[in-house]
Residue, then its C-alpha position, 0 to 999 in steps of 0.5 A: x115521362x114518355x119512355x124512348x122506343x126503338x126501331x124495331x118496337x116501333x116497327x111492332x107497333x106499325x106492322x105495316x112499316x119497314x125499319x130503315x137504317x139510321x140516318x147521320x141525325x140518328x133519326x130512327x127511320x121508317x118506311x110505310x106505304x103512301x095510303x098508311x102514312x097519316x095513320x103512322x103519323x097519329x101513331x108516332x105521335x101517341x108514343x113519343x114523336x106529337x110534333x111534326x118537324x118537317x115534310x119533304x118531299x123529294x125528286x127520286x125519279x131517276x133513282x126509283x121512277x117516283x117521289x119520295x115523301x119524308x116526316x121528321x117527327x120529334x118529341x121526347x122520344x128523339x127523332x123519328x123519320x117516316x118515308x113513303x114512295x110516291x109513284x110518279x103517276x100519282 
């Protein structure tokens, strides 16, 4: 059985993210840089999180000048979101 991971070791395991704050899911929650989502996402998949809920993509141009890009994952582990920034140029 796959063994649920905390944030911060999953922030271990991913050194190039940042630990967010849990949502009102429960989700844990991960910032990475646009360029290193699919390999977070292969990743996540290998430590609890291989099924892809769902992809949105949000408008945050008046809040941060671009989009945001979010992955729900899920599997045994729980819920795990990853988040990245899209410049708006991009």
């Amino acid at each position: 059985m796959v063994q649920p991971m905390t944030t911060p070791d999953l922030a271990a395991l991913l050194p190039f993210a940042q630990a967010l704050p849990a949502d009102a899911t429960g989700a844990r929650r991960l910032h990475v840089p646009l360029d290193r989502l699919p390999e977070a996402c292969a990743l996540a998949a290998g430590v609890g999180y291989p099924r892809l809920m769902t992809m949105v993509g949000t408008d945050d141009r008046a809040r941060t000048g671009g989009y945001g890009l979010t992955y729900l994952l899920h599997g045994p582990a729980g819920l795990l979101s990853l988040e990245a920034q899209v410049p708006a140029a991009d």
